[in-house]
C-alpha positions in Angstrom: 38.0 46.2 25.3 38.9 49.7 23.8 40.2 49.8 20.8 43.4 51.9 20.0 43.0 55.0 18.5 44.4 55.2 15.2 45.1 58.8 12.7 47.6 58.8 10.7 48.3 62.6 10.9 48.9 63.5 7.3 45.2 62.7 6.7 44.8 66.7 8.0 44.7 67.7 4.6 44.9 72.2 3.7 40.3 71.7 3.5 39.8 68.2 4.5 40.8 65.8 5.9 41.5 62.1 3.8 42.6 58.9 5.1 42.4 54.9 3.7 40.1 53.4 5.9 40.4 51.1 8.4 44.4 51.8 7.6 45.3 55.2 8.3 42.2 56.1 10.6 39.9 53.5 12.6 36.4 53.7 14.1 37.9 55.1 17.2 39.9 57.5 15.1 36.7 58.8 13.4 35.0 59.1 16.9 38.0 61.6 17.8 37.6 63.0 15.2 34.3 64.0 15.7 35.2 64.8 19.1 37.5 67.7 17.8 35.1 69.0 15.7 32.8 69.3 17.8 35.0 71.2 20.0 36.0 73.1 17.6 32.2 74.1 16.3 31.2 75.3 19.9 34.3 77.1 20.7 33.4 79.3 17.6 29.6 79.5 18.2 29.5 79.5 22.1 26.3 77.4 22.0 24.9 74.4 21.7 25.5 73.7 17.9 23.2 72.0 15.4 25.2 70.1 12.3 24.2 68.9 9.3 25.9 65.7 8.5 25.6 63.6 5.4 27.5 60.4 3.5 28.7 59.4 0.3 28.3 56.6 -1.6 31.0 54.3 -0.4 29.7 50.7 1.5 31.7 52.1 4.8 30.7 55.6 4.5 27.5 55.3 6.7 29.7 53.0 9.1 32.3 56.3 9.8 29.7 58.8 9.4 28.0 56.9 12.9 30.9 56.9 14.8 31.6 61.0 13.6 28.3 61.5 14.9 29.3 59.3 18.3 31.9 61.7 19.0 29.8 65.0 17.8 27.1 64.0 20.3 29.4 63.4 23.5 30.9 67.3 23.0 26.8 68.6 23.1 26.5 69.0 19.4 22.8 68.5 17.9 23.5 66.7 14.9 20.8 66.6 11.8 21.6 63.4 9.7 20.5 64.2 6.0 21.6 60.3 4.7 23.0 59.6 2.3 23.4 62.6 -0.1 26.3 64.6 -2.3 28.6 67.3 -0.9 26.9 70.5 -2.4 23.4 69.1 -0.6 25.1 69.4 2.7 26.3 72.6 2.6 22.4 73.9 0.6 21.2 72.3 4.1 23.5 74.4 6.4 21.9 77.3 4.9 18.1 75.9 4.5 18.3 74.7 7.6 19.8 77.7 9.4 22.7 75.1 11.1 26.2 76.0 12.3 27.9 73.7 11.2 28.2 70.9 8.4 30.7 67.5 7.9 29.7 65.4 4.9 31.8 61.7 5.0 33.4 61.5 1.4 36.7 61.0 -0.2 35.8 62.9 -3.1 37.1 61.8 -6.1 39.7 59.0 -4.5 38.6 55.3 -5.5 37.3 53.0 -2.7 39.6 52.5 0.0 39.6 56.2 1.1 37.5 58.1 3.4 37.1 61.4 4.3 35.6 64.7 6.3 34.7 67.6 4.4 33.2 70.7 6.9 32.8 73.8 7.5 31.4 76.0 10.2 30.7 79.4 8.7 27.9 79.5 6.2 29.4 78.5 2.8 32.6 77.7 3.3 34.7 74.9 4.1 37.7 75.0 6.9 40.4 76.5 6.0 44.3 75.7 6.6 44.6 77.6 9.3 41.0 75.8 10.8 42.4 72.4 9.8 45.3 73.1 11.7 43.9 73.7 15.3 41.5 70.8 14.4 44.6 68.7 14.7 45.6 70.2 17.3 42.9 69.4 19.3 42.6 66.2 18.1 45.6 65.0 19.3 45.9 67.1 21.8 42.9 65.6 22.9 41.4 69.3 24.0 37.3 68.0 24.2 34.4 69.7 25.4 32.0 67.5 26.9 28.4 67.4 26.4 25.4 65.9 25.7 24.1 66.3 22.1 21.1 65.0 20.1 20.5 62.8 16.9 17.6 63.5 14.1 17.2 62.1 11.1 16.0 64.3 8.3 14.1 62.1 5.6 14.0 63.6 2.1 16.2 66.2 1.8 17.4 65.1 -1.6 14.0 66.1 -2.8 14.3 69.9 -1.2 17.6 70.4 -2.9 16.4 69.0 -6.4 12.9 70.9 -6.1 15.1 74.0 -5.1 17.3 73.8 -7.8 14.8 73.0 -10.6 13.3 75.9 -9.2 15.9 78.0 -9.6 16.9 77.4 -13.3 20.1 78.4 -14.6 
């Protein structure tokens, strides 16, 4: 059986987007989700994308990062899994790894119970209002492209963003 898509449609924050999970947004949610944003990433690059993804902490965080990627993949994204990792590694990635795009599953500072995208498409920064906006849009307007992406894991990045920064002292 299917199961019903659920977003609560408040969780389209101005830079993220924030729901209580499995209340506000289920797995099938998260999969549309990550069907809009991958949409979304190859309208803006007119190719075949690749996006650095990443999770938090949380015990359900790798859990709605998989089904993200689920719905990344089926719009032709090439999605680079970097584990489990904090915000400011994903977005070092996007740049070290020369990717288009980035979405890292966290609620940020909101206590268990919550769960969350933060992304971005251009280098170093993360969507704005306006970006958030036709994400919606899309999302529940259902506007997908379809396509057929690919999965990697990348082991050890952690250690490339600690060496790089102890590197680089301040």
């Amino acid at each position: 059986k299917t199961e019903i898509i659920q977003i609560d449609p408040h969780g389209f924050r101005e830079y993220d987007a924030r729901w209580l999970y499995p209340k506000d947004i289920n797995q099938e949610g998260i999969k549309n989700i990550g069907l809009g944003l991958g949409s979304q990433i190859i309208s803006k690059t007119k190719k075949s994308p690749r996006v650095i993804v990443g999770h938090d902490y949380r015990s359900y965080s790798e859990e709605v990062k998989r089904k993200l990627i689920e719905g990344l993949k089926d719009t032709g994204c090439n999605v680079e899994d970097i584990g489990l990792t904090l915000s400011p590694t994903v977005y070092f990635a996007q740049f070290e790894l020369n990717a288009d795009a980035v979405a890292m599953v966290t609620a940020s500072h909101n206590e268990n119970g919550w769960t969350g995208i933060k992304m971005g498409i251009q280098k170093g920064l993360t969507h704005s209002a306006d970006e958030m906006s036709e994400l919606k849009n899309i999302v529940f307007k259902k506007k997908f492209i379809e396509g057929k992406g690919s999965y990697k894991k990348i082991k050890g990045f952690n250690n490339v963003y600690i060496s790089n920064l102890s590197k680089n002292k301040i």
